[in-house]
C-alpha beads as a LAMMPS data file, in Angstrom:
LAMMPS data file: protein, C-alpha beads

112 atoms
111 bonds

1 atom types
1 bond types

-500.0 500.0 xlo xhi
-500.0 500.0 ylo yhi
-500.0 500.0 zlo zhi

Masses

1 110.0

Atoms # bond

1 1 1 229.945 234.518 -169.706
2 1 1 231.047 232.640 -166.578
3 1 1 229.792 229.789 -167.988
4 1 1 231.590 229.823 -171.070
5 1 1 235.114 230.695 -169.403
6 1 1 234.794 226.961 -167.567
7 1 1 233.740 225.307 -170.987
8 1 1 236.785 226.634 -172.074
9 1 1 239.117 225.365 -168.852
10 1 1 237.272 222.194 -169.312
11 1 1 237.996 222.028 -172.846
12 1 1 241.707 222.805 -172.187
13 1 1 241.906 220.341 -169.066
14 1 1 240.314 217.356 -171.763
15 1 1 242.559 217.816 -173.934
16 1 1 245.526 217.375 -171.265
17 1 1 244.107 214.573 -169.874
18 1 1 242.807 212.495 -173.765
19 1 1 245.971 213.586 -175.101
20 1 1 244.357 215.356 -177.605
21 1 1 246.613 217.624 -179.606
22 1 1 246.443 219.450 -183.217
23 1 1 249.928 220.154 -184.597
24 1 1 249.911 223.931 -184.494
25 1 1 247.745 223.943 -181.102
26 1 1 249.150 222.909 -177.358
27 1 1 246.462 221.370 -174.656
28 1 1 246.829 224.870 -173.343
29 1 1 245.962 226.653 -176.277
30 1 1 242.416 226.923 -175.229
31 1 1 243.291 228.923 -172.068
32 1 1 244.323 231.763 -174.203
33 1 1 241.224 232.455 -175.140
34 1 1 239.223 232.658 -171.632
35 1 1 241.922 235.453 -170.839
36 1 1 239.926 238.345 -172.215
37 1 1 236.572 236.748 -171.178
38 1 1 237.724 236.682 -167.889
39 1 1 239.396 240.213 -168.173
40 1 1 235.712 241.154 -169.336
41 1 1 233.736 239.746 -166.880
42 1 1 236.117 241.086 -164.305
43 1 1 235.356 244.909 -165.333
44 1 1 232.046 244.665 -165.991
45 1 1 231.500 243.515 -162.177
46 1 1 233.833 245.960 -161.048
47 1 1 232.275 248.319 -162.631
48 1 1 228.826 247.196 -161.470
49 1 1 229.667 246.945 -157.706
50 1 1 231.598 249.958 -157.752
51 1 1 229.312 252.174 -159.096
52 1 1 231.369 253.461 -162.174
53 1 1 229.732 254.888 -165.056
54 1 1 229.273 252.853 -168.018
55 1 1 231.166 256.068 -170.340
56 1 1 234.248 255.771 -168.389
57 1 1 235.497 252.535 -169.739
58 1 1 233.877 252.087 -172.868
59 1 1 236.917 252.178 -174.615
60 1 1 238.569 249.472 -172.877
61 1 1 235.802 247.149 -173.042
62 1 1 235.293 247.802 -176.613
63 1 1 238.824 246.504 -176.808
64 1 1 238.219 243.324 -174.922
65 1 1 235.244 242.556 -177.054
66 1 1 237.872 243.072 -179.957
67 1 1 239.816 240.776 -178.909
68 1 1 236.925 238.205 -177.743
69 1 1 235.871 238.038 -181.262
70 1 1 238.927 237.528 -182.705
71 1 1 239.733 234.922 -180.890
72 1 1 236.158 233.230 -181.365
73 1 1 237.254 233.416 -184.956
74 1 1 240.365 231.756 -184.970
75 1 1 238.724 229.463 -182.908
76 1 1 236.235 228.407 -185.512
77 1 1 239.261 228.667 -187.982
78 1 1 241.072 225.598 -186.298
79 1 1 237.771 223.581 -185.913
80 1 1 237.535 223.905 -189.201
81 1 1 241.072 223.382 -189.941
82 1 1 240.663 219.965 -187.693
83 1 1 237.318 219.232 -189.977
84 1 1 239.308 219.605 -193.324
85 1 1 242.311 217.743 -192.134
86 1 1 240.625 215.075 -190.635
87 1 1 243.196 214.778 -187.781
88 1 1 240.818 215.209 -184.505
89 1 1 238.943 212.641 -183.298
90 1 1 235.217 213.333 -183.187
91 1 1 234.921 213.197 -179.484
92 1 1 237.150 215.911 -179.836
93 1 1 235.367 217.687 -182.530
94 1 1 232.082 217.344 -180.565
95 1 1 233.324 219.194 -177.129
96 1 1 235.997 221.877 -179.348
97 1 1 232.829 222.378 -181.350
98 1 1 230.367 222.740 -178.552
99 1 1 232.691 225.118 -176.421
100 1 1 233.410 227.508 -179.886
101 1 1 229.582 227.721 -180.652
102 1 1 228.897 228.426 -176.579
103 1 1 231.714 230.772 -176.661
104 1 1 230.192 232.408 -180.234
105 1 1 227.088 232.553 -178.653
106 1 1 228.171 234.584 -175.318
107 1 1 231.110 237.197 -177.391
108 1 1 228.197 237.929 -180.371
109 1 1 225.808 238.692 -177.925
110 1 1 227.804 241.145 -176.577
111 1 1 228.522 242.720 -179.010
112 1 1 225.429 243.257 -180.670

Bonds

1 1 1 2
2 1 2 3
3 1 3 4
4 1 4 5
5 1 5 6
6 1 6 7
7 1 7 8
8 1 8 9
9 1 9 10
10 1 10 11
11 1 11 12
12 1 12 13
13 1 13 14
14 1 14 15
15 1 15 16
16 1 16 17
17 1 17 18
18 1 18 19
19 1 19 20
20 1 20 21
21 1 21 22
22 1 22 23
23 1 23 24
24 1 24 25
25 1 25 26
26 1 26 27
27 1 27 28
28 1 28 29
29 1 29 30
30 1 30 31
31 1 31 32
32 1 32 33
33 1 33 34
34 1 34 35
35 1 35 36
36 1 36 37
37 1 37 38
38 1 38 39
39 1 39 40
40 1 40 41
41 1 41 42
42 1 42 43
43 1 43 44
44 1 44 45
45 1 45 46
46 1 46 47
47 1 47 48
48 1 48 49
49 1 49 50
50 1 50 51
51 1 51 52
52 1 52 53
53 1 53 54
54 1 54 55
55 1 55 56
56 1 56 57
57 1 57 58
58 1 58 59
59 1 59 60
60 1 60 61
61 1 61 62
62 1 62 63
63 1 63 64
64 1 64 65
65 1 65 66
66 1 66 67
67 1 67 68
68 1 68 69
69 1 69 70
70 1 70 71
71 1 71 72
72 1 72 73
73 1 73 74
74 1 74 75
75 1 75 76
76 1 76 77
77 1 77 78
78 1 78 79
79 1 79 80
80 1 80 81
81 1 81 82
82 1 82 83
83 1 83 84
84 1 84 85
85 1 85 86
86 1 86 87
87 1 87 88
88 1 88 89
89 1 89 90
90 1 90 91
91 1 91 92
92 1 92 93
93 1 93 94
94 1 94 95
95 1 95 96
96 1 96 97
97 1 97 98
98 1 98 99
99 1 99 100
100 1 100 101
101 1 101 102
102 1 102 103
103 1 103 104
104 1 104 105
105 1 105 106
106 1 106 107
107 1 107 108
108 1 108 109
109 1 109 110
110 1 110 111
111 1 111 112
């Protein structure tokens, strides 16, 4: 999971510094979404180190997993969206695609 929060900062820090931009997305778009991964991995050490019971909150990590794989979706929804359109470069296809399927990868696994 770690591991997929800094593809994500490194996807977001490539895009600052290429320039690379969709129309509906800013550079920092891609931040966004390690914000409940890191929220995640936060509790789940906390909870680990601290000795909490995995019942006690369930409910909140539920949530966060919610809200991991919605944002995995819309994820995939603007790579394909930059696909269709044609208006990313494929350098910038190639890393956006390669951080959605790592980030796919870590949020399904989760959850299943």
């Amino acid at each position: 999971m770690l591991v997929a929060v800094a593809l994500l900062i490194f996807s977001s820090m490539l895009s600052r510094a290429e320039g690379w931009r969709r129309p509906e997305l800013p550079w920092w778009s891609w931040l966004l979404f390690a914000i409940p991964e890191t929220l995640l991995l936060g509790g789940l050490l906390l909870s680990a180190f601290a000795g909490v019971r995995p019942g006690r909150e369930r409910n909140v990590f539920v949530v966060l997993l919610i809200l991991l794989a919605l944002g995995s979706l819309t994820a995939t929804g603007f790579l394909i969206g930059g696909l269709v359109t044609a208006d990313m470069s494929a350098g910038q296809l190639l890393v956006h695609a390669f951080v959605v399927w790592s980030t796919n990868l870590v949020v399904f696994g989760l959850l299943f």
